[in-house]
Each structure stands twice: as C-alpha cells, then as structure tokens.
C-alpha positions as CSV (number, residue, x, y, z in Angstrom):
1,X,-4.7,-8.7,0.7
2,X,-8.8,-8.8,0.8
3,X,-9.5,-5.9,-0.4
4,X,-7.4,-2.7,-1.7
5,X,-7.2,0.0,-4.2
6,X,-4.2,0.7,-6.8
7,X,-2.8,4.7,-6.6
8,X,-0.4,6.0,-9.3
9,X,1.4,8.4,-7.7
10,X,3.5,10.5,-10.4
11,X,5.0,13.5,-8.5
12,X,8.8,12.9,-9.0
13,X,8.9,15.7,-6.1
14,X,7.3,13.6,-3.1
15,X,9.3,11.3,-1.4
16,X,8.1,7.5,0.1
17,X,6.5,9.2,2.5
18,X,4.9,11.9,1.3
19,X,3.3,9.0,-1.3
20,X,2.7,6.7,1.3
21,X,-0.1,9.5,3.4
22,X,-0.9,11.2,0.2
23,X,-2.4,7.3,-0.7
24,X,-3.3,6.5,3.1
25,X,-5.7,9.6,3.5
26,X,-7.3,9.2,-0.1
27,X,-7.9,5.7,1.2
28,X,-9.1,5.9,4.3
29,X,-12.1,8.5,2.8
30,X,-13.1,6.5,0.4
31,X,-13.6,3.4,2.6
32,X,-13.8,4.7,5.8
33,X,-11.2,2.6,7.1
34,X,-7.2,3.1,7.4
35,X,-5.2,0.5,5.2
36,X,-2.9,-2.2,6.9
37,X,-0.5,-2.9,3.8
38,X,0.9,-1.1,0.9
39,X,2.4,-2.9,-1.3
40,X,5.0,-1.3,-4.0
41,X,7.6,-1.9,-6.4
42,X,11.0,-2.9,-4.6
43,X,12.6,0.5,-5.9
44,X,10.5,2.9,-3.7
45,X,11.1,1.2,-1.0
46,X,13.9,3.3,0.8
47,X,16.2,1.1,2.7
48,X,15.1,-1.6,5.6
49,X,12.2,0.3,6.0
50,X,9.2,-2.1,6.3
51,X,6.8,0.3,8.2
52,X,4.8,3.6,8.3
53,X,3.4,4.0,11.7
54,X,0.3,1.3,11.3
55,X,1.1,0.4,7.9
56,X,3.0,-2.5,7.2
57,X,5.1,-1.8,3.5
58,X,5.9,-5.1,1.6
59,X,7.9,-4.7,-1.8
60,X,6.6,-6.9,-5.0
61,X,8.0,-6.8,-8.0
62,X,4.4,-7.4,-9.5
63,X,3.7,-3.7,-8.8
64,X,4.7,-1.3,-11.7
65,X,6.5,1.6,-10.2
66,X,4.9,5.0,-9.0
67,X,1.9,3.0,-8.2
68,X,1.2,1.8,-4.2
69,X,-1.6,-1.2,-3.9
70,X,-2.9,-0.3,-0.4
71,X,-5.6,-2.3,1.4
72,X,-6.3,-4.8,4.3
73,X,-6.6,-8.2,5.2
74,X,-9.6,-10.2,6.6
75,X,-8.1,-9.8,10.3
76,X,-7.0,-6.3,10.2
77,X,-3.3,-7.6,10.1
78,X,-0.6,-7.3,7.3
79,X,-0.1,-10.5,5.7
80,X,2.1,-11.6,3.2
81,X,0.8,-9.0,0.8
82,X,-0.6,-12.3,-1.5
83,X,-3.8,-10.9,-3.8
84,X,-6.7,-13.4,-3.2
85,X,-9.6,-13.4,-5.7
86,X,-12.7,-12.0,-3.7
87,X,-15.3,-14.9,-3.0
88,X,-18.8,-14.9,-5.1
C-alpha cells in the first residue's frame, strides 16, 4: 500500500459491508480518490469474500479489529496489501 488512512469502525450494528462504504465514502472525500485495498483483521472478513465491487479486501492479522486500513497502490492496483515507508 502507498498511501492509506486507518478507520475504527465501532458500530457492533453494521455489517462488512455497511463498514466497508461507510470507510470507502469517508475516504474518497477526503482524498478525492476511491481506495483500491482495505485491509482488515482476518475476523471481519466474512467468508471467501475478497472483493467489494472495485475494492480488493486482503485480511492481516497486523490490523486490530474494528479498524479497516484502506488506501491505494502506486499503479492503481491492489497489491499484496504490504505497508511501504513513503519516500523522503
């Protein structure tokens, strides 16, 4: 991931989904773009499910739970969902 932003997302009454465009639409007005990966704790994720319409979801145990890491990549694509330090 090149960029993204951390959402804690407490609401035991919204489902993946609900989460998932709650954090998407928050997103996309602060940047101005629409994330390509979200990444979150291997409990939320419901199933085989690996995708929200353009949204690829990736499961990391590194990610406490309630909380979706959304973002990009450099080429627009989903990628492994590895962080990389931003260049200075």
């Amino acid at each position: 991931m090149e960029f993204g932003e951390l959402f804690l997302i407490e609401d035991p009454r919204m489902n993946l989904e609900q989460r998932v465009l709650w954090a998407a639409e928050r997103y996309q007005r602060m940047f101005g773009q629409e994330p390509t990966l979200c990444l979150l704790h291997p409990s939320l994720l419901e199933g085989e499910r690996r995708r929200m319409g353009a949204l690829r979801l990736v499961a990391k145990k590194s990610v406490l739970p309630n909380y979706l890491w959304l973002g990009t990549t450099s080429d627009g694509a989903a990628s492994d969902g590895a962080a990389r330090p931003l260049a200075r």
